[in-house]
Residue, then its C-alpha position, 0 to 999 in steps of 0.5 A: x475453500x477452507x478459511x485457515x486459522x492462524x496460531x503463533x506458528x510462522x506460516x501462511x497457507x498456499x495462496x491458492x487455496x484463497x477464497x474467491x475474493x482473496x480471503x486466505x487466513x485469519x488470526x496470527x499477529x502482526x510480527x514483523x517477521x509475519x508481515x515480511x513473510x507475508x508481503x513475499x508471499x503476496x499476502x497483506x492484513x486487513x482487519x475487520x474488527x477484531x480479527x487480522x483477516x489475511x488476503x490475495x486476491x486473484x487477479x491483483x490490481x498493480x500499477x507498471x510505473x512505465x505506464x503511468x498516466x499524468x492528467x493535463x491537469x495534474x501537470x498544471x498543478x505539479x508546474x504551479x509548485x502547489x504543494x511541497x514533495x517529501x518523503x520519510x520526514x513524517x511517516x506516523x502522522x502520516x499513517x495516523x492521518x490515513x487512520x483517521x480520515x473519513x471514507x466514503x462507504x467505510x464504517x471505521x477504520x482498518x488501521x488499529x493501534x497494533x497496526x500503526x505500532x507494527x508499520x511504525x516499526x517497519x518504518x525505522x526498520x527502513x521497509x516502510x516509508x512515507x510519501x509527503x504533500x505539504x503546503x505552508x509547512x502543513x502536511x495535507x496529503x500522502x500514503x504510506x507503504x512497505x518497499x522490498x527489493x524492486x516492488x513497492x506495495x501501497x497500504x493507505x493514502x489519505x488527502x485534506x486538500x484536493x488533489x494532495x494524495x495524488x500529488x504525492x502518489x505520481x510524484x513517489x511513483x517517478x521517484x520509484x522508478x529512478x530508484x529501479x522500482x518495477x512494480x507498485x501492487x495497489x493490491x485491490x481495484x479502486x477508480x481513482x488508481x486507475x486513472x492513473x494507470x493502475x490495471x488487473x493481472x493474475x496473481x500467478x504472474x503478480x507473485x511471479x514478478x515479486x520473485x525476480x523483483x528481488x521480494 
């Protein structure tokens, strides 16, 4: 398949035509008229250097909020009032703790300054939003994402506590589904979403549920 070359140009080739690992498109810019297109086309940036690299991979990997998947142990630890749940209170230290916490076999980070600028916008647009650990005044846990219609799609969490990240991720998620949300794209497979319920289904039936979910 043909790797496409974006320009100023307020466009996105058929997600069909990705790569087999959902590479579609590299360039453009990160507008917020191009993130909204792109996040109703199933697409999301990730840069790799200097590039915005655009991607959609096939199969994606989701999370039903009706299957979630709460361990004994994080129920002890929702019970113990551990940490402090809030959202939206602090969306650029959020976002700017996912840039600089350090992951294991990532060299750098993916979210650049025009990256923070551009979600940070999106935010006081009211599209992107804020998920909140915090302990003794301390925020030590959360992610960040973009909610259109009835579908939340998760960027970036980060944790300085054990169990922080995860903390605020079930406690969005139950709060997600009393506001109607149908489905939270995690976007690519990692272990830790996993075990909380999070599953591969094909990109047809992803970029399907995006469109009766209101995206």
């Amino acid at each position: 398949m043909p790797l496409f070359a974006l320009d100023s140009k307020l466009y996105f080739p058929p997600v069909h035509m990705a790569e087999p690992d959902g590479l579609l498109a590299v360039g453009g810019d990160l507008s917020l008229a191009r993130l909204r297109l792109a996040y109703r086309s199933g697409i999301f940036p990730w840069y790799e250097g200097q590039y915005i690299l655009w991607w959609c991979p096939d199969p994606r990997f989701v999370l039903f909020p009706e299957e979630l998947r709460i361990s004994k142990s994080m129920l002890q630890l929702f019970r113990k009032n551990t940490f402090e749940f809030k959202t939206n209170t602090a969306f650029c230290e959020v976002i700017r703790n996912c840039q600089q916490i350090s992951r294991e076999g990532q060299n750098g980070t993916w979210i650049t300054s025009d990256v923070l600028n551009s979600y940070t916008a999106l935010h006081h647009e009211g599209l992107a939003h804020s998920a909140e650990a915090w302990k003794d005044g301390e925020l030590v846990g959360g992610l960040y994402g973009i909610r259109m219609g009835n579908v939340f799609f998760g960027e970036s969490m980060f944790s300085k506590q054990s169990n922080a990240s995860k903390f605020a991720f079930l406690s969005y998620a139950q709060q997600l589904i009393g506001e109607g949300v149908k489905l939270i794209d995690c976007q690519v497979y990692t272990a830790h979403l996993e075990s909380l319920g999070a599953r591969m289904i094909p990109r047809d039936h992803f970029l399907h549920l995006l469109e009766v979910n209101g995206v």
